[in-house]
N, C-alpha and C positions, 0 to 999 in steps of 0.2 A: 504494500500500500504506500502510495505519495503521501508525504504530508503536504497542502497545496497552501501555497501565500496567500491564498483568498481568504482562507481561515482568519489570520490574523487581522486583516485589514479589516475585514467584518466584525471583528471586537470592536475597532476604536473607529465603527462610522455608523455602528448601529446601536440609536437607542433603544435601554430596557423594556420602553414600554410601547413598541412599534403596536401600527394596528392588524390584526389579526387578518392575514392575508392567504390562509389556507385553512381549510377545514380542521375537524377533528384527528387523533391520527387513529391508524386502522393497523388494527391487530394483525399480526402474524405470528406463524412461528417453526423452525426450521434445526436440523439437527446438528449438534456437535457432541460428535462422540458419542457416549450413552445419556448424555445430555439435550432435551429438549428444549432450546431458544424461544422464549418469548420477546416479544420487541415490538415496539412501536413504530410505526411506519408513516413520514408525512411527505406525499406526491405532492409535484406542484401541477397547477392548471395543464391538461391538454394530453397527447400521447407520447410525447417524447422523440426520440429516449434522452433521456438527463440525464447532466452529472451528478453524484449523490456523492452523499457523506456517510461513514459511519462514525456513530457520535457516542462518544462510551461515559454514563452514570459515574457521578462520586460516590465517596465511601457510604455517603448517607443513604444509599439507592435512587432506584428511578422513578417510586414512586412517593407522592407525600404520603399524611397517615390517613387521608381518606381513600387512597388508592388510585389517587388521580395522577396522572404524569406532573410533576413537578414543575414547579411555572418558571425557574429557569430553562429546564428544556424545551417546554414547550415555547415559551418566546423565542427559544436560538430557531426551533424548527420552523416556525411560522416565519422568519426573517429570512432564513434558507431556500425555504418553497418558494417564497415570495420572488426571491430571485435568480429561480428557475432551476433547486437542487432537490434532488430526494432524499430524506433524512430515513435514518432506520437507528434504530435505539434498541441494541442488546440489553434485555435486565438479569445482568449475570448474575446476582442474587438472589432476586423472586422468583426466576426459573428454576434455582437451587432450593425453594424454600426458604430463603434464608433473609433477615432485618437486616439493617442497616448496620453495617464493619467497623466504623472509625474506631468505636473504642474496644476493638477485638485484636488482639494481639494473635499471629500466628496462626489467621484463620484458613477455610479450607480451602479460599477463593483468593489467589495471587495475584496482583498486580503484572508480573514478570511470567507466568505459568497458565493458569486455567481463562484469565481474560484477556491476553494473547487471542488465545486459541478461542474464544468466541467473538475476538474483533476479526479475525480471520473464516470462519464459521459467518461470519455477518458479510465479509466481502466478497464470498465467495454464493452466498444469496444474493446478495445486488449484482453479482457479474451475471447470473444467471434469468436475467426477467429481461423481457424483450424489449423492457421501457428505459432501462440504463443503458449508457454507453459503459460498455466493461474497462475501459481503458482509460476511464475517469472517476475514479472512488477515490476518496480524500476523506480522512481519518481526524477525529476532533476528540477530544477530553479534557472531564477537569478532575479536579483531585487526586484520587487512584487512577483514575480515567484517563486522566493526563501523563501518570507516573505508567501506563499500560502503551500510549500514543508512542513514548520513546522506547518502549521493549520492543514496539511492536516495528518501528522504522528500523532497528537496529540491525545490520548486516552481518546477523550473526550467523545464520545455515550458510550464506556466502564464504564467510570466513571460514568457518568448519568445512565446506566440500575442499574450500582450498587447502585446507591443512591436509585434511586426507588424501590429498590430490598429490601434494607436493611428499607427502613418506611411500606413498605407491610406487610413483617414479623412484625415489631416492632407493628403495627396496630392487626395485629393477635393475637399476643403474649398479646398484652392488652386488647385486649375483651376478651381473654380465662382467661386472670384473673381479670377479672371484673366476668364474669361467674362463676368463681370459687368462688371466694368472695360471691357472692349473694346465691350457692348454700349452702355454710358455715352458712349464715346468715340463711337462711331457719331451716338449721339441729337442729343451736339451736333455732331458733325462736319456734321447733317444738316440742325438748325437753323439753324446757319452759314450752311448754302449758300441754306437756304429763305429766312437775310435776305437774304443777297444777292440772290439771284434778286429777289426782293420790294423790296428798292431800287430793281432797274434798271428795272423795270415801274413804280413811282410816277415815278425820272426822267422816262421815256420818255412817260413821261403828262404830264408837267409840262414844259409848253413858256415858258419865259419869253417876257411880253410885250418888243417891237420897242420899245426906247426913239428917238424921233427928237430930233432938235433941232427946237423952235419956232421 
């Protein structure tokens, strides 16, 4: 996932309290893992296809205590739509069962670990509808959300195939010259023997003459 510049600039050019420029959002919800995704989904006007956002919950969850989407998100998403994005809102906690984390130490649900893997799980639904352009999904967070935004950019599988890439070769590259070495050692081990052998045949030819006494 890109994280896109538009993100930011849409912090500091939209006000909190814009006017409500897209409907309600509409339910979904989509698998990760043995995990079932719930999520909030806001189109904007018409058939598309749009670039969308995946927009990932803070510690506090996605919803408030009456069960309603939380009026931060809901103003980011109506701001969004409004200007012509699809928003989709993973609740990696309520799809777990689970309240609101901040003051949960060492919970079951990782910033670095399980909500990765449902921002990922989320983009890989938006590449999948015929109303997104797949090749324009743009990643937003706040809190853990935001602390999940930078696990989630980070070029770490990248790095890892490289590492593995480069002990593969490395491993190659040292048999073929261990290979090489031992055919080395052959060549002369064989010369060796081919002097010798080649010695004994000139002795063998070579009879000194009988010295007598006069």
């Amino acid at each position: 996932m890109r994280l896109a510049t538009f993100v930011f600039a849409l912090m500091v050019a939209m006000p909190a309290n814009a006017a409500n420029a897209a409907g309600g959002p509409e339910s979904v919800e989509f698998a990760q893992g043995d995990v079932t995704l719930k999520a909030a989904l806001y189109r904007p006007e018409g058939t598309g296809p749009f670039p969308a956002v995946v927009a990932l919950h803070g510690c506090g969850g996605l919803n408030d205590r009456a069960g309603a989407l939380g009026p931060r998100y809901r103003d980011w998403a109506q701001h969004l739509a409004k200007a012509g994005f699809a928003v989709l809102y993973p609740d990696s906690y309520g799809s777990r069962g689970l309240g609101a984390q901040c003051s949960v130490r060492n919970g079951a649900v990782r910033p670095d670990h399980e909500r990765v893997a449902d921002a990922d799980a989320a983009r890989r639904w938006l590449q999948s509808q015929p109303w997104v352009k797949p090749d324009h999904v743009s990643l937003l967070g706040w809190s853990t959300g935001a602390v999940t935004t930078l696990w989630a950019v980070r070029p770490r599988k990248a790095a890892k195939d490289s590492e593995a890439k480069t002990a593969v070769q490395q491993e190659e590259q040292m048999k073929k010259r261990i290979k090489l070495e031992e055919t080395i050692a052959e060549i002369i081990d064989l010369k060796k023997k081919k002097g010798t052998e080649a010695t004994r045949i000139e002795e063998a030819r070579y009879t000194p003459a009988s010295t007598t006494e006069p």
